[in-house]
N, C-alpha and C positions, 0 to 999 in steps of 0.2 A: 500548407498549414491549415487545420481545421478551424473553424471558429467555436466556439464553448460558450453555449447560450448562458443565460444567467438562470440558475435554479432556486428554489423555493424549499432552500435546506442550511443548516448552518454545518459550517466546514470542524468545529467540535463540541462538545457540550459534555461541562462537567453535570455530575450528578454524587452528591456524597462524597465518596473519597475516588470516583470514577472517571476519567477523562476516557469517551468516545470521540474519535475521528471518524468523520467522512474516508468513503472509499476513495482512494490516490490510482490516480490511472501514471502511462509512464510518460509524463510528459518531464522534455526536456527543458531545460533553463530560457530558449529559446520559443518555446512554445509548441514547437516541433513534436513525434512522437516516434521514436527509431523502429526499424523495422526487426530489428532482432527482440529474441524474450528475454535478452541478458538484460542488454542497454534499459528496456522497458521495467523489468524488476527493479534491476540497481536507480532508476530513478521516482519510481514509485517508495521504496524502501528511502532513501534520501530527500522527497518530500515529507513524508510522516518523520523523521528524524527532526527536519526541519519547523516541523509544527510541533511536535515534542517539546524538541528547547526552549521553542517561543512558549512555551508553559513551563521551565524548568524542569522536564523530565528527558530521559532518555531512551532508548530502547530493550536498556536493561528495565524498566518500567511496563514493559507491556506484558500482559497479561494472557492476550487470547488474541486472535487474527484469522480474520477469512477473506479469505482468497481466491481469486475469478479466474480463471484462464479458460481462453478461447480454442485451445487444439490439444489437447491429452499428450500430444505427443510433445510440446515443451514442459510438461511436467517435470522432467529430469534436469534439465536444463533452468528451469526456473526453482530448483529445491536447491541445486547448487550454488545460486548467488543466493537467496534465501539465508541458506545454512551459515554463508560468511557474514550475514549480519546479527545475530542472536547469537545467544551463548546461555549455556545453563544459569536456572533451568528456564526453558525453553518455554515461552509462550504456549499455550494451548491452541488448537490449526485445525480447519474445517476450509479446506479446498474444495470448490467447485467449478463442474465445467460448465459455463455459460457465456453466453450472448453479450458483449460489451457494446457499449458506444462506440462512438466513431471506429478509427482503426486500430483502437486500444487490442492488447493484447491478454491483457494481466491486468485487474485492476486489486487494490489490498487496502482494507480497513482494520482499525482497532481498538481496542481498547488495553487501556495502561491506569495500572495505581495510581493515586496521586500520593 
């Protein structure tokens, strides 16, 4: 298990009728972070749900999402569980491939109506 220093950022911030979330890496309930890009999506995507509610929205709420991943090649792989959580119309998406923290693999931020 990695340890997760304390950072110098808040985890959302509404703005108008805007609620921004901080970037969700895939940690598990555990603290743990799976080695697959499933497990890691699906628990990044079910922490922002989690902080959603804890505001009264859902993820039919979000708006716009950009997205980290560490290998191009789970691109497919992580559009696939992606794709099972959204539903028309679809969030607006700006994937990039970059450098996470720790062993993160995927990390996913958003923003959602209020």
């Amino acid at each position: 298990m990695t340890a997760v220093p304390i950072l110098p950022f808040s985890k959302t911030r509404r703005v108008d009728d805007l609620l921004f979330l901080s970037g969700e890496l895939g940690f598990a309930p555990d603290g743990t972070i799976p080695d697959g890009i499933e497990a890691q999506t699906r628990n990044c995507l079910d922490r922002i749900k989690t902080t959603l509610a804890g505001e009264g929205l859902g993820l039919s709420d979000v708006v716009s999402c950009t997205c980290f991943l560490t290998d191009k090649a789970d691109f497919a792989a992580f559009n696939a569980v992606y794709a099972e959580h959204f539903a028309d119309p679809l969030p607006v998406r700006t994937t990039v491939l970059s450098g996470l923290m720790i062993e993160a693999r995927v990390e996913i931020t958003v923003i959602a109506k209020i």
